[in-house]
PDB file of N, CA, C, O and CB in Angstrom:
ATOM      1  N   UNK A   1      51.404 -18.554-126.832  1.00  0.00           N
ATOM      2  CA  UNK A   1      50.668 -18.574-125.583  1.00  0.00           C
ATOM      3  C   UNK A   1      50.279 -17.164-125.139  1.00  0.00           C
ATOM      4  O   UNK A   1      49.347 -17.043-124.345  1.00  0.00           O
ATOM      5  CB  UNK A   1      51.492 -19.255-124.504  1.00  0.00           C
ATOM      6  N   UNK A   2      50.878 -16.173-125.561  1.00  0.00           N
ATOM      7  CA  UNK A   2      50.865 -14.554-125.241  1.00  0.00           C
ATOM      8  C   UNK A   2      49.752 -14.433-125.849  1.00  0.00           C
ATOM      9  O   UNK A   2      48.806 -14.315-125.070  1.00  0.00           O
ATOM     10  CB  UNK A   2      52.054 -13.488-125.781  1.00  0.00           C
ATOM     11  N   UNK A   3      49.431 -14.410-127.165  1.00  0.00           N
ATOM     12  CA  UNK A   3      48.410 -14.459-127.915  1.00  0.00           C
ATOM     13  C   UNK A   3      46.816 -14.495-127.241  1.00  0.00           C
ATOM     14  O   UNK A   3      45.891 -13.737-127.531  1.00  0.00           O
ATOM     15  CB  UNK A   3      48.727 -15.564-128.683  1.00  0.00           C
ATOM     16  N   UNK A   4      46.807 -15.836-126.064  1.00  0.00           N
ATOM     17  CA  UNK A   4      45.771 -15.747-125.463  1.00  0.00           C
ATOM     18  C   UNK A   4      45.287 -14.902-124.480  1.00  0.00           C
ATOM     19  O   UNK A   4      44.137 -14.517-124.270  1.00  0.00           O
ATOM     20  CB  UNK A   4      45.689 -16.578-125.169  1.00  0.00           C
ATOM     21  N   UNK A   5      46.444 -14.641-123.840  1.00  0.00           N
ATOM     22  CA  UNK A   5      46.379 -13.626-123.019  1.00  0.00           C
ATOM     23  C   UNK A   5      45.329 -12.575-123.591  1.00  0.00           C
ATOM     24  O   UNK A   5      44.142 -12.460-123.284  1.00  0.00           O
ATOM     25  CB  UNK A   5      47.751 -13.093-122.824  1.00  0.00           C
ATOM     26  N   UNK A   6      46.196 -11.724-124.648  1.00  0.00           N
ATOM     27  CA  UNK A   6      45.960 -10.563-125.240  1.00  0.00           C
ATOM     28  C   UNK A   6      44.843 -10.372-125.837  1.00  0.00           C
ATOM     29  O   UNK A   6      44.355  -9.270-126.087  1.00  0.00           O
ATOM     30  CB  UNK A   6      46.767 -10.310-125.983  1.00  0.00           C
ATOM     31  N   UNK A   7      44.174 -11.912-126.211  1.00  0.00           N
ATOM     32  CA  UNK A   7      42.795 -11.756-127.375  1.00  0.00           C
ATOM     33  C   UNK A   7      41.685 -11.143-126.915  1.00  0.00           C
ATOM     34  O   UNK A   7      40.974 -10.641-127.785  1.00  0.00           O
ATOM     35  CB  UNK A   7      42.154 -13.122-127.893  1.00  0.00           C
ATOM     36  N   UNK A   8      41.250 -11.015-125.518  1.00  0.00           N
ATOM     37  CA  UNK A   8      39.965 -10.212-125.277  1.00  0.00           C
ATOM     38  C   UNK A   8      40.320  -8.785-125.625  1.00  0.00           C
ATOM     39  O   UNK A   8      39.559  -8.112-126.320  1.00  0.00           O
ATOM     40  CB  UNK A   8      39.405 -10.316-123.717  1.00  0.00           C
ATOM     41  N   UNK A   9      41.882  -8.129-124.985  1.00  0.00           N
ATOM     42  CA  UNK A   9      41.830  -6.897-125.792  1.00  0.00           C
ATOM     43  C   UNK A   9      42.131  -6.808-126.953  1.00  0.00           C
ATOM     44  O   UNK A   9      41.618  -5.817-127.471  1.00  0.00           O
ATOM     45  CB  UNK A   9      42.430  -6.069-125.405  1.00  0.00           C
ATOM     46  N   UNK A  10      42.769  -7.428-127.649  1.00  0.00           N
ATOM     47  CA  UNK A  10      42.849  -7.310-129.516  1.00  0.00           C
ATOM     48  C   UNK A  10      41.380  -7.310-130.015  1.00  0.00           C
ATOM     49  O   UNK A  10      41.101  -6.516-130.913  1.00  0.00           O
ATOM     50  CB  UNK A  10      43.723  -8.865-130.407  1.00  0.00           C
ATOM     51  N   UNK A  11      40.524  -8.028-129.578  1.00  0.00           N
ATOM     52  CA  UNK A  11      39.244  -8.285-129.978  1.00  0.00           C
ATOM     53  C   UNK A  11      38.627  -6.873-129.638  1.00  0.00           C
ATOM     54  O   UNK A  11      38.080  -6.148-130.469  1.00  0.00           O
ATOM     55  CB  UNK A  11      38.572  -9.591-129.242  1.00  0.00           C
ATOM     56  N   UNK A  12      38.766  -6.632-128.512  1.00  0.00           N
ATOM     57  CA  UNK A  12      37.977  -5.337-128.374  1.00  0.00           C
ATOM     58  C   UNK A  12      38.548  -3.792-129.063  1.00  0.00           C
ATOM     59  O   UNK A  12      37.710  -2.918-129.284  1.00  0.00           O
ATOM     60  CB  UNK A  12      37.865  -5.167-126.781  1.00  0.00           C
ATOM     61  N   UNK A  13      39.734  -3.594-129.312  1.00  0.00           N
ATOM     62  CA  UNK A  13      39.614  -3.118-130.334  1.00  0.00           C
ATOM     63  C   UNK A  13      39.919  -2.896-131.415  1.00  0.00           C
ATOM     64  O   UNK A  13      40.337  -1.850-131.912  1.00  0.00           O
ATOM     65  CB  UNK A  13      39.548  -2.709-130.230  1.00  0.00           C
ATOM     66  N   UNK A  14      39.647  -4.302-132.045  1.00  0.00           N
ATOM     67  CA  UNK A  14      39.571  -4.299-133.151  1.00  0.00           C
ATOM     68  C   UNK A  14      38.265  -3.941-133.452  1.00  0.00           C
ATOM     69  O   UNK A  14      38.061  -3.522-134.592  1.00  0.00           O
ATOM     70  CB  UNK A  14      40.005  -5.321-133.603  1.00  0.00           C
ATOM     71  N   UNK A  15      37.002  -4.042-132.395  1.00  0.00           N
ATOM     72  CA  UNK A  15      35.770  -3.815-132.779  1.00  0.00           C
ATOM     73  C   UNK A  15      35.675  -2.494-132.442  1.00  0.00           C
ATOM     74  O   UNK A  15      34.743  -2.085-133.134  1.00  0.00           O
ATOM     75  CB  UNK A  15      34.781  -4.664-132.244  1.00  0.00           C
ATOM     76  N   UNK A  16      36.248  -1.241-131.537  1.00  0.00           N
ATOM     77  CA  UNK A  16      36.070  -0.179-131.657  1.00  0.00           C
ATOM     78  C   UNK A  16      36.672   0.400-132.719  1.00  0.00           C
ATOM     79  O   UNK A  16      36.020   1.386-133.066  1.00  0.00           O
ATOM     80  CB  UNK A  16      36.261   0.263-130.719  1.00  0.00           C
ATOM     81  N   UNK A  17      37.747   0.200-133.471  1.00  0.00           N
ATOM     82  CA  UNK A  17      38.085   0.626-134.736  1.00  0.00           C
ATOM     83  C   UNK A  17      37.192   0.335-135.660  1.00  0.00           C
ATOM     84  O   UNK A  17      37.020   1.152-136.565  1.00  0.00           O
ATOM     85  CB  UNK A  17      39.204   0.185-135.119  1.00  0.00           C
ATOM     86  N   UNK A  18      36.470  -0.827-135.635  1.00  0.00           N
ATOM     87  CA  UNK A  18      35.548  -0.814-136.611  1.00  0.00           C
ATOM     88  C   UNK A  18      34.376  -0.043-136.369  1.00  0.00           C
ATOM     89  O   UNK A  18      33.889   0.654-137.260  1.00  0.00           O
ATOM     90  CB  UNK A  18      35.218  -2.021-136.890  1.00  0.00           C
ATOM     91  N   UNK A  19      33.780  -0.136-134.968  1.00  0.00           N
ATOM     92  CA  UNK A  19      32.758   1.231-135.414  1.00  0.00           C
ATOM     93  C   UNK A  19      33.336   2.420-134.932  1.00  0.00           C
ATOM     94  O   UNK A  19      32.586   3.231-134.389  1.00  0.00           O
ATOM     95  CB  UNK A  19      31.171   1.227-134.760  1.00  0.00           C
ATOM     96  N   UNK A  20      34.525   2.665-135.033  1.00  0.00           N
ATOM     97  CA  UNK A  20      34.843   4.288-135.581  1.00  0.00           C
ATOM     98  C   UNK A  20      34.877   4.398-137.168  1.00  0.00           C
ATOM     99  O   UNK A  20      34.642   5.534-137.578  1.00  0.00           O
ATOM    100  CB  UNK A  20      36.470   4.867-135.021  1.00  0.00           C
ATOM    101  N   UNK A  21      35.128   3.423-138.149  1.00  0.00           N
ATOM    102  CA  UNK A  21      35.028   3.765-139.139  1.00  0.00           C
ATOM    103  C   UNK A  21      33.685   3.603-139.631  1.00  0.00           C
ATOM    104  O   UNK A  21      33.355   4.356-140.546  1.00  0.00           O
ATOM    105  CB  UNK A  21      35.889   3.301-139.711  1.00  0.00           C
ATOM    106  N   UNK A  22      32.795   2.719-139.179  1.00  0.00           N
ATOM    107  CA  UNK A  22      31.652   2.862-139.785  1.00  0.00           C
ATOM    108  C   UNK A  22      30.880   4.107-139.474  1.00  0.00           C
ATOM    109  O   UNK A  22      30.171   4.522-140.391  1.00  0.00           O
ATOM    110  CB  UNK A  22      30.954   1.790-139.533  1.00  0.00           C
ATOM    111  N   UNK A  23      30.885   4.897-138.160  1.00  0.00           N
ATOM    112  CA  UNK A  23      30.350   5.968-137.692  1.00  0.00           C
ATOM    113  C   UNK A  23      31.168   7.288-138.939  1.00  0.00           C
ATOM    114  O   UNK A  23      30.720   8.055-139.792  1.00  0.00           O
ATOM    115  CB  UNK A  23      30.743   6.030-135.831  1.00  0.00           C
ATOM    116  N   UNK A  24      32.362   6.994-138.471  1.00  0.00           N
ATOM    117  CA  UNK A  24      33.153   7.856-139.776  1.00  0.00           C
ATOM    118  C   UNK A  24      32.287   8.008-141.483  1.00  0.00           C
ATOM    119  O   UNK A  24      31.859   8.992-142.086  1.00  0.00           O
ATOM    120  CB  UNK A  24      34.811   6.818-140.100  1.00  0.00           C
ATOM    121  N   UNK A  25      32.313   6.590-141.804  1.00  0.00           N
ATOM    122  CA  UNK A  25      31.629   6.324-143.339  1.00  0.00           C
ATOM    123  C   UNK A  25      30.256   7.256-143.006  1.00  0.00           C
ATOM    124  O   UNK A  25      30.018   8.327-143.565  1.00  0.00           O
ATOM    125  CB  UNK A  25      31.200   4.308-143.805  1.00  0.00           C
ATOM    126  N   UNK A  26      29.458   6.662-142.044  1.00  0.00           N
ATOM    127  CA  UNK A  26      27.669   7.264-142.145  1.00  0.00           C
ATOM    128  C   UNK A  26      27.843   8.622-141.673  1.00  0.00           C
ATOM    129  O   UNK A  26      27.291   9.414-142.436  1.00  0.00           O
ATOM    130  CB  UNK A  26      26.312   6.390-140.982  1.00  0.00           C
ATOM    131  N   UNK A  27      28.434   9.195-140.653  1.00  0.00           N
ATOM    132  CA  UNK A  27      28.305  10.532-140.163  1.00  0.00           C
ATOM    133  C   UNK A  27      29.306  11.696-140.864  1.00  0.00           C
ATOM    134  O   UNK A  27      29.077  12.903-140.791  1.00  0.00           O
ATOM    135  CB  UNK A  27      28.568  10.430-138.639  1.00  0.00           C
ATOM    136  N   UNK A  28      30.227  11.219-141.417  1.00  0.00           N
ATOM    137  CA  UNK A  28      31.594  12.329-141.590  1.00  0.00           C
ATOM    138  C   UNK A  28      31.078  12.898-142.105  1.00  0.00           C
ATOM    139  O   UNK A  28      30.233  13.240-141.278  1.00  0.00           O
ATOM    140  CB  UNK A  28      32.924  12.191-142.197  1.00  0.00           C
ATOM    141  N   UNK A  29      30.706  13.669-143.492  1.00  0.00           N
ATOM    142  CA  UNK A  29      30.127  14.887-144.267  1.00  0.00           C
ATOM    143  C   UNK A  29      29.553  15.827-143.720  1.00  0.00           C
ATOM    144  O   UNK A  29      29.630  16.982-144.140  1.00  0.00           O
ATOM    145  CB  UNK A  29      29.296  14.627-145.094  1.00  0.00           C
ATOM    146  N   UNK A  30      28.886  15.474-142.693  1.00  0.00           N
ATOM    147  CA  UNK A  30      27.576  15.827-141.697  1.00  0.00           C
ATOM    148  C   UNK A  30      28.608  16.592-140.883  1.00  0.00           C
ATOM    149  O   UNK A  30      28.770  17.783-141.149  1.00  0.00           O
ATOM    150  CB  UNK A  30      26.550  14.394-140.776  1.00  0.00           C
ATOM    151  N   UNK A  31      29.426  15.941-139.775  1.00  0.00           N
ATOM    152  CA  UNK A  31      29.963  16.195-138.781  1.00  0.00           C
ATOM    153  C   UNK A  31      31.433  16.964-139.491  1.00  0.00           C
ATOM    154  O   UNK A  31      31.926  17.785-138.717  1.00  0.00           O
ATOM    155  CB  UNK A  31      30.023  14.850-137.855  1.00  0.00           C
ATOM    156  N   UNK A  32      32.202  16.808-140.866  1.00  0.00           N
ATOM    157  CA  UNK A  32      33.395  17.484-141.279  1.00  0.00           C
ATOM    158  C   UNK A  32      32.651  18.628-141.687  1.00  0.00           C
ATOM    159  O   UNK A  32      33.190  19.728-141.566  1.00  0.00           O
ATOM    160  CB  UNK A  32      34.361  16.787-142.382  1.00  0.00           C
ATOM    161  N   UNK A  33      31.450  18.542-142.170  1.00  0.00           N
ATOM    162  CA  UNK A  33      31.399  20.276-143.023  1.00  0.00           C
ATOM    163  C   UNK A  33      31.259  19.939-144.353  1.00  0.00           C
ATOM    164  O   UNK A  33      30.703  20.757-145.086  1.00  0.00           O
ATOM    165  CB  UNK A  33      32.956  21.413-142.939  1.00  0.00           C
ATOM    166  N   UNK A  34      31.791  18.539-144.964  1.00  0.00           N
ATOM    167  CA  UNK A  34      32.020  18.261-146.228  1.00  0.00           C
ATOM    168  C   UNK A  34      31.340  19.170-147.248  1.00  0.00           C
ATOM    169  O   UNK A  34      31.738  19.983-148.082  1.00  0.00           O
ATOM    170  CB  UNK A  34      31.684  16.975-146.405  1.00  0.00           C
ATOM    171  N   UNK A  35      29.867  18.594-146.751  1.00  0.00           N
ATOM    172  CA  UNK A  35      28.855  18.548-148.174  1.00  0.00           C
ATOM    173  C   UNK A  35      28.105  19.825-147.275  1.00  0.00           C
ATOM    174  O   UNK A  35      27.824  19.731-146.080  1.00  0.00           O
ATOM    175  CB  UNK A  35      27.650  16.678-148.696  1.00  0.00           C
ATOM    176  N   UNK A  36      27.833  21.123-148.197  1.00  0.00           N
ATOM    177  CA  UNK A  36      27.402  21.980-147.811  1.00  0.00           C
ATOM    178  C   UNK A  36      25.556  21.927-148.002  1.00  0.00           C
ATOM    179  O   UNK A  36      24.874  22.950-147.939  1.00  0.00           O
ATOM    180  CB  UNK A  36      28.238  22.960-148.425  1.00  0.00           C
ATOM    181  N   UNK A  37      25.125  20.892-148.176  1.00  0.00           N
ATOM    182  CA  UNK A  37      24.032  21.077-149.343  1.00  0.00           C
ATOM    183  C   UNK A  37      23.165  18.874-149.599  1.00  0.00           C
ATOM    184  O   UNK A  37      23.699  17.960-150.228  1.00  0.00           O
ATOM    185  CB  UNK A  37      25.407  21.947-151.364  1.00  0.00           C
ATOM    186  N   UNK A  38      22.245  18.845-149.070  1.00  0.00           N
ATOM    187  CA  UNK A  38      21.956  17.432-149.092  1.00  0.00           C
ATOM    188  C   UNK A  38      22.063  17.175-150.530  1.00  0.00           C
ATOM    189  O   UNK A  38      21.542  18.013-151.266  1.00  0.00           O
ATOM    190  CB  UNK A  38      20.554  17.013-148.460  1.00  0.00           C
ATOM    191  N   UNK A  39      22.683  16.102-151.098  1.00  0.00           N
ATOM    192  CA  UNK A  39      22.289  15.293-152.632  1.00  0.00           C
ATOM    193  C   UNK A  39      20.311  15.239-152.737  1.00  0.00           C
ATOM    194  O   UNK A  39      19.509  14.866-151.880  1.00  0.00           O
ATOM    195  CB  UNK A  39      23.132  13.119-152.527  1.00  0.00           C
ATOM    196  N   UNK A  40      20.090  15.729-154.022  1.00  0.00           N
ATOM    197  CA  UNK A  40      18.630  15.249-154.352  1.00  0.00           C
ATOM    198  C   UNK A  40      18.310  14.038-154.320  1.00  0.00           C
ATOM    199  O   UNK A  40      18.776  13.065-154.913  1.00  0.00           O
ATOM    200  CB  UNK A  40      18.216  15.543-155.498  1.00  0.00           C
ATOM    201  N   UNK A  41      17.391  14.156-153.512  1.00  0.00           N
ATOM    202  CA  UNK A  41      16.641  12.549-153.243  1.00  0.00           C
ATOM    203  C   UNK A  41      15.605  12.396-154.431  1.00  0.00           C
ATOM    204  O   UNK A  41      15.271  13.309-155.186  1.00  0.00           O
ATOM    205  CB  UNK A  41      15.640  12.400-151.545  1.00  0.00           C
ATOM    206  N   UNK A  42      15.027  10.723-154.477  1.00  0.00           N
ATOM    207  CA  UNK A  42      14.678  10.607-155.965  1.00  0.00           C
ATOM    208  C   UNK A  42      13.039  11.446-156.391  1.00  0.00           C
ATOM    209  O   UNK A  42      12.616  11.791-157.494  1.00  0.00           O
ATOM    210  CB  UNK A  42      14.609   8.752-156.299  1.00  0.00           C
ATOM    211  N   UNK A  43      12.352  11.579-154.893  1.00  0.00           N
ATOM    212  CA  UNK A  43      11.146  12.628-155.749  1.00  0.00           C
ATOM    213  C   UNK A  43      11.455  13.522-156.271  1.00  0.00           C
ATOM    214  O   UNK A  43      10.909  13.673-157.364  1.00  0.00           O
ATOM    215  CB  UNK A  43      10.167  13.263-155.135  1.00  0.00           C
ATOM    216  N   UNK A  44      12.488  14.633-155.830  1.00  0.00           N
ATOM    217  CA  UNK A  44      13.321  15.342-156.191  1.00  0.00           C
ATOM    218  C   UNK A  44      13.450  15.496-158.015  1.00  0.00           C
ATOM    219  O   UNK A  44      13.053  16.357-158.801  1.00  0.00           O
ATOM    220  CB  UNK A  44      14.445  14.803-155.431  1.00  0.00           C
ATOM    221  N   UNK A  45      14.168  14.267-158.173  1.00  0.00           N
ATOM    222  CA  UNK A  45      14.581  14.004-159.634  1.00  0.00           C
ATOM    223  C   UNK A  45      12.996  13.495-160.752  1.00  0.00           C
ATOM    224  O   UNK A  45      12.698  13.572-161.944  1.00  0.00           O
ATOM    225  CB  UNK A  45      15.934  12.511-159.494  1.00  0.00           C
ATOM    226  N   UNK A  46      12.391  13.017-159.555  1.00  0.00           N
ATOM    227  CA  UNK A  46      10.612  12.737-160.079  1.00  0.00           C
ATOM    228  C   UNK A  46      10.229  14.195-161.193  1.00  0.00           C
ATOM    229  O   UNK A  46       9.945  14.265-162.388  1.00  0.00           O
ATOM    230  CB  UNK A  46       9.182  12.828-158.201  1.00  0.00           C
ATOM    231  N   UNK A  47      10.389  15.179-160.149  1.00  0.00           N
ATOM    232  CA  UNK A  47       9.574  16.214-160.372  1.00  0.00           C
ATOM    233  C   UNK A  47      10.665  17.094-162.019  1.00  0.00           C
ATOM    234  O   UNK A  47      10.085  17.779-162.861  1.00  0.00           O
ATOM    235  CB  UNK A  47       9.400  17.250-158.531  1.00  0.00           C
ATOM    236  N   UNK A  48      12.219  16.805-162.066  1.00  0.00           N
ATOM    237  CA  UNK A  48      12.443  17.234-163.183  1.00  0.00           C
ATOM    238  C   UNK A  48      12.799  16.446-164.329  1.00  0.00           C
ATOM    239  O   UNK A  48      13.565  16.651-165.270  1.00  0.00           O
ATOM    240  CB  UNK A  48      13.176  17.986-163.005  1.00  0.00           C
ATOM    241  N   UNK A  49      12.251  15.747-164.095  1.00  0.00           N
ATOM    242  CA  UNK A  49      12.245  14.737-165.446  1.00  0.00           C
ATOM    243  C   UNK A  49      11.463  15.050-166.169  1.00  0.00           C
ATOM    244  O   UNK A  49      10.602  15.710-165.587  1.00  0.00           O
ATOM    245  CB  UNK A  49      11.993  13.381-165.361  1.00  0.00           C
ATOM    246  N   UNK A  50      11.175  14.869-167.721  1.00  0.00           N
ATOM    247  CA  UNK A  50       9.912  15.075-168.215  1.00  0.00           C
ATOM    248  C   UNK A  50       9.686  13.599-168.755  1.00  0.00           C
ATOM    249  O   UNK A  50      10.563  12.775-169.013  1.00  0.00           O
ATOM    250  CB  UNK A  50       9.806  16.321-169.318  1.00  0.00           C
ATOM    251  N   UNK A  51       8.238  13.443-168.875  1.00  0.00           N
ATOM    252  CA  UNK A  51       7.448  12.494-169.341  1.00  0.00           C
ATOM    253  C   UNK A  51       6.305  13.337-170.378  1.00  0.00           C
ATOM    254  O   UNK A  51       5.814  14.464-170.427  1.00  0.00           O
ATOM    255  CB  UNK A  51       6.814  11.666-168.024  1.00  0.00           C
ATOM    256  N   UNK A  52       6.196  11.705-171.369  1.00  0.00           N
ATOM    257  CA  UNK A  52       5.266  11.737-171.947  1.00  0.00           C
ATOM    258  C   UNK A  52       5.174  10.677-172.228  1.00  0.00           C
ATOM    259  O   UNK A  52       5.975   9.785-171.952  1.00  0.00           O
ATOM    260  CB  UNK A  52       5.150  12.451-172.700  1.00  0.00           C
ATOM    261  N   UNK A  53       3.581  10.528-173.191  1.00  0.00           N
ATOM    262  CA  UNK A  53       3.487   9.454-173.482  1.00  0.00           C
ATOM    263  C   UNK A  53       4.115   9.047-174.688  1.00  0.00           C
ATOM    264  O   UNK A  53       4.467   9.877-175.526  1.00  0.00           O
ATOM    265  CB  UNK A  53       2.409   9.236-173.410  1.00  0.00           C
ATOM    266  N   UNK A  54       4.331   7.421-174.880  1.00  0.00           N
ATOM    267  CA  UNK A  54       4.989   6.979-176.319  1.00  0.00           C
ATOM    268  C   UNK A  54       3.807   6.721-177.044  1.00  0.00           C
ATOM    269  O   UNK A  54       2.740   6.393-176.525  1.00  0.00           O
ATOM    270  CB  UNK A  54       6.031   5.598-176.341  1.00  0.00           C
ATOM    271  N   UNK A  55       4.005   6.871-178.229  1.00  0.00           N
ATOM    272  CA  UNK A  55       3.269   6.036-179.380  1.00  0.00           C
ATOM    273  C   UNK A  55       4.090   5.601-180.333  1.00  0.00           C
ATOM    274  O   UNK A  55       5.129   6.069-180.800  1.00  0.00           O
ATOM    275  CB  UNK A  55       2.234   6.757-180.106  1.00  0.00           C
ATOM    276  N   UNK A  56       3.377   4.481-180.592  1.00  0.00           N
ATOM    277  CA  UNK A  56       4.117   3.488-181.179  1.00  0.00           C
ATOM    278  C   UNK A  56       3.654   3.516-182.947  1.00  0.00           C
ATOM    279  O   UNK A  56       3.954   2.388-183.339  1.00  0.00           O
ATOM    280  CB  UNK A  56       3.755   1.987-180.301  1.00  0.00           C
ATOM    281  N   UNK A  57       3.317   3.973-183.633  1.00  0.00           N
ATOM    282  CA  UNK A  57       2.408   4.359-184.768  1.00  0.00           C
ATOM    283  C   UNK A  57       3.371   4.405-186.130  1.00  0.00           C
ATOM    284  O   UNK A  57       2.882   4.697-187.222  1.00  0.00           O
ATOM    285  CB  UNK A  57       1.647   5.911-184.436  1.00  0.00           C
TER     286      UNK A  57
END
């Protein structure tokens, strides 16, 4: 019967723990310092790839 009592606040945060970790997952690197340096995005990797054409002959 306590249980009911308690469920609007268990519920609530259980949902602020969850978006502290999701804010954690998307923002931390950014906001710790982690990553000094963005990962190459894929035009990025466009431009050092090489291409040519195949033949098949």
């Amino acid at each position: 019967m306590a249980f009911i009592l308690f469920f609007p606040a268990v519920a609530a945060l259980a949902l602020f723990i969850v978006g502290v970790i999701i804010l954690i997952l998307r923002f931390g690197p950014r906001l710790c310092g982690l990553r000094h340096h963005a990962l190459p995005d894929n035009h990025e990797w466009d431009e050092k790839s090489y291409e040519h054409e195949i033949s098949y002959a």
